[in-house]
Legacy VTK file of the C-alpha trace (Angstrom):
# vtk DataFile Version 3.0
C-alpha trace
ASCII
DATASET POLYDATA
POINTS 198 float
89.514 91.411 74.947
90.436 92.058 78.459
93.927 93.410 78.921
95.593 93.176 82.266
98.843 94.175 82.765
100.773 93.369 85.875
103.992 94.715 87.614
106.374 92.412 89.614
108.919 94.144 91.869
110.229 92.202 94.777
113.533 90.660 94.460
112.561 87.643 95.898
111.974 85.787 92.246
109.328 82.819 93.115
110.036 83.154 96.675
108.178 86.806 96.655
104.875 86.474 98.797
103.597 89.776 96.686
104.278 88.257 93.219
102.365 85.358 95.116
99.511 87.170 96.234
99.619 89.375 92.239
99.096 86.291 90.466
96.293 85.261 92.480
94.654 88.419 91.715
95.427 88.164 88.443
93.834 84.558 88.018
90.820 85.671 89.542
90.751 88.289 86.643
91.275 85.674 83.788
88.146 84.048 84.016
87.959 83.562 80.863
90.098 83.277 77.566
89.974 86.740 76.385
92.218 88.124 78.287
95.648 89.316 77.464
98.151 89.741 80.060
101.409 91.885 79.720
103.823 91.023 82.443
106.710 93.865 83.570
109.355 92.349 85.834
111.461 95.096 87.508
113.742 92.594 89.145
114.350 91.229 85.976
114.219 94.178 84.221
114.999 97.099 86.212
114.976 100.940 84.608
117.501 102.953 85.640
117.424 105.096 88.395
116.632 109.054 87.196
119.197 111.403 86.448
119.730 114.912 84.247
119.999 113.214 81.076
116.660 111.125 81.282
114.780 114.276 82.172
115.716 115.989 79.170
115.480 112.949 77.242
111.689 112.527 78.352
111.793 116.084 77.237
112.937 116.763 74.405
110.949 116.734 71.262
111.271 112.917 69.382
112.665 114.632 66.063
115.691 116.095 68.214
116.718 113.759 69.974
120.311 111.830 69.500
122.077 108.713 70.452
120.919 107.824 74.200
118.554 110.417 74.716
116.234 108.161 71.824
116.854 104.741 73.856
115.774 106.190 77.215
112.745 107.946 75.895
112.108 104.563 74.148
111.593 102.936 77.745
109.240 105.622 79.157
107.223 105.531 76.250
107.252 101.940 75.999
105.989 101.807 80.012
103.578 104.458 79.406
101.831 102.545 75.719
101.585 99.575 78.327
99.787 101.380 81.027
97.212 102.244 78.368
96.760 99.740 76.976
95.891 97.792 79.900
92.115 97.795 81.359
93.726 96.481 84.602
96.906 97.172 85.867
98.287 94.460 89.369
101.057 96.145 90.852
102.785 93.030 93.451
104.177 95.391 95.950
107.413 94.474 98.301
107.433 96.510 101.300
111.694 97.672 101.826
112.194 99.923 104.852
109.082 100.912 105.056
108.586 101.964 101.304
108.355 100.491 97.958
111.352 98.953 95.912
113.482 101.443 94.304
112.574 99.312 91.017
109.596 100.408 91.213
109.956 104.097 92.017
111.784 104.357 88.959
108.889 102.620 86.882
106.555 105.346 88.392
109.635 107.981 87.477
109.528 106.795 83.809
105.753 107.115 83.290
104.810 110.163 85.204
105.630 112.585 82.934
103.995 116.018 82.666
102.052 116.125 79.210
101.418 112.150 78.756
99.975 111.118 82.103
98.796 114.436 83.567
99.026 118.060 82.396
98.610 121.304 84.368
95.506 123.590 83.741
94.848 126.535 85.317
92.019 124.800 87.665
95.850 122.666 88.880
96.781 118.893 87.949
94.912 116.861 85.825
95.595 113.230 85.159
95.453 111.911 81.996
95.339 107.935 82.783
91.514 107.115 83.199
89.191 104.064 83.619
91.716 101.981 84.558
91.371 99.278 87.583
94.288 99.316 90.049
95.089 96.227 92.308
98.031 96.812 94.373
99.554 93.459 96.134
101.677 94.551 99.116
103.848 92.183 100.980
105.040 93.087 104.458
107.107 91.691 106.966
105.577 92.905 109.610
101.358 93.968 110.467
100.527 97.529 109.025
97.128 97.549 108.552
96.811 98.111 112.260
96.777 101.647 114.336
100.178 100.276 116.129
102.106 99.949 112.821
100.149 102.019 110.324
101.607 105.430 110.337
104.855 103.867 108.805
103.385 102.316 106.092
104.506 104.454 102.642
103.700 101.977 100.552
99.866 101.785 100.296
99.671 106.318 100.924
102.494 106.883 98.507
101.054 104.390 95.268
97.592 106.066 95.792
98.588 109.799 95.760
101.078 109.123 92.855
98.892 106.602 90.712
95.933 109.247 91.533
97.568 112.024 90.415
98.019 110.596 87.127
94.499 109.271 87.188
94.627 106.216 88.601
92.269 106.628 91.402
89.656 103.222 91.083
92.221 101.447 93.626
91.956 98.177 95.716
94.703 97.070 98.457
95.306 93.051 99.039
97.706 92.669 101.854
100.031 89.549 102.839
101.234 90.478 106.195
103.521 89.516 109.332
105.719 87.122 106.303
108.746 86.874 108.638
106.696 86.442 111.889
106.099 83.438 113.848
102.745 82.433 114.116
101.274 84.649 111.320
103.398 84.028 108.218
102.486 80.274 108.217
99.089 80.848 107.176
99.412 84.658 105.842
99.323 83.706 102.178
97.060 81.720 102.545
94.915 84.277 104.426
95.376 86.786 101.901
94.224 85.130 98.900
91.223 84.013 100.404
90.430 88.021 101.068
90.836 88.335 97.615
87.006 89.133 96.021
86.923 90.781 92.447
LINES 1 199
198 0 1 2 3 4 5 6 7 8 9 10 11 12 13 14 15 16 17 18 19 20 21 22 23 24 25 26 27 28 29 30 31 32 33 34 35 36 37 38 39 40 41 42 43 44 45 46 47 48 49 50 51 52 53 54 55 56 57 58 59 60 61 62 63 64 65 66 67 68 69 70 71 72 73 74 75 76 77 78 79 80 81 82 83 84 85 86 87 88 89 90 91 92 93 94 95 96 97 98 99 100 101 102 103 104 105 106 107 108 109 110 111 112 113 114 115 116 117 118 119 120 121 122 123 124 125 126 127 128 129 130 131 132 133 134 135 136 137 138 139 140 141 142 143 144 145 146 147 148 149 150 151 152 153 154 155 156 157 158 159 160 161 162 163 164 165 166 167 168 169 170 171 172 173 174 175 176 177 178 179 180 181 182 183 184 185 186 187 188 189 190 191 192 193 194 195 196 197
């Protein structure tokens, strides 16, 4: 059984081009019946945002923690059984000002946790979440896969060093681009899911 589990975080709902351009990938994944697909959608579902008490929630031992603290450790650990379990994880990624969705950055906040998806050694970091595939759909307004607009692209750097530090590091990018200009986002959909080769 094939296990694929993929992330939605654009607030767009059906309108998103990156959910668009995640489920492609994903169908090109499910080419057959044994496959089992766990969907997460942040929009839907958002985590909340980090503060004092989550940290010492994540980190306090299971057998001493009380009211909240057990809830909110529930979540990460809940995120983190999902990641792997998964074979493949598809990430649909909305580009906001330049960066991903704070839904999102609080999904990577709940599962990278010292201990569970990377330790320390004395050699440095280690990450803990291996053989996994990573497809990452990013959805941009504008053209950043050229020199003229690369260098503020923090979507695409920022997922790899992250999702590599935990282990993550087998990694492909699909990219929808230039969505809200004239001329390009009539066919960039389309464009992008015919780059698409698993």
């Amino acid at each position: 059984m094939k296990n694929i589990l993929k992330i939605t975080s654009s607030f767009r709902g059906e309108d998103s081009m990156s959910s668009k351009l995640a489920n492609e990938i994903v169908k090109k994944l499910t080419d057959d019946k044994l496959t089992s697909i766990d969907t997460i959608d942040l929009s839907q579902e958002p985590l909340s945002h980090l503060s004092r008490f989550h940290i010492e929630s994540f980190f306090t031992p299971e057998s001493d923690r009380v009211g909240e603290m057990k809830e909110i450790a529930w979540h990460s650990d809940a995120a983190i059984d999902a990641l792997l379990k998964a074979d493949t994880i598809v990430i649909g990624v909305a580009m906001y000002n330049f960066g991903i969705s704070s839904t999102l950055k609080s999904w990577i906040d709940y599962i990278a946790i010292a201990g569970k998806t990377f330790k320390y050694t004395e050699n440095g970091a280690e990450g803990l979440i291996k053989n996994k595939k990573v497809y990452l759909a990013i959805a941009t307004g504008g053209v950043y896969s050229n020199d003229t607009m690369k260098s503020y692209d923090y979507t695409e750097p920022y997922l790899r060093t992250i999702l590599g530090f935990m282990g993550m590091t087998d990694i492909t990018v699909f990219r929808v681009e230039g969505v809200n200009i004239p001329g390009i986002k009539e066919t960039a959909l389309e464009k992008a899911i015919n780059s698409i080769v698993i």
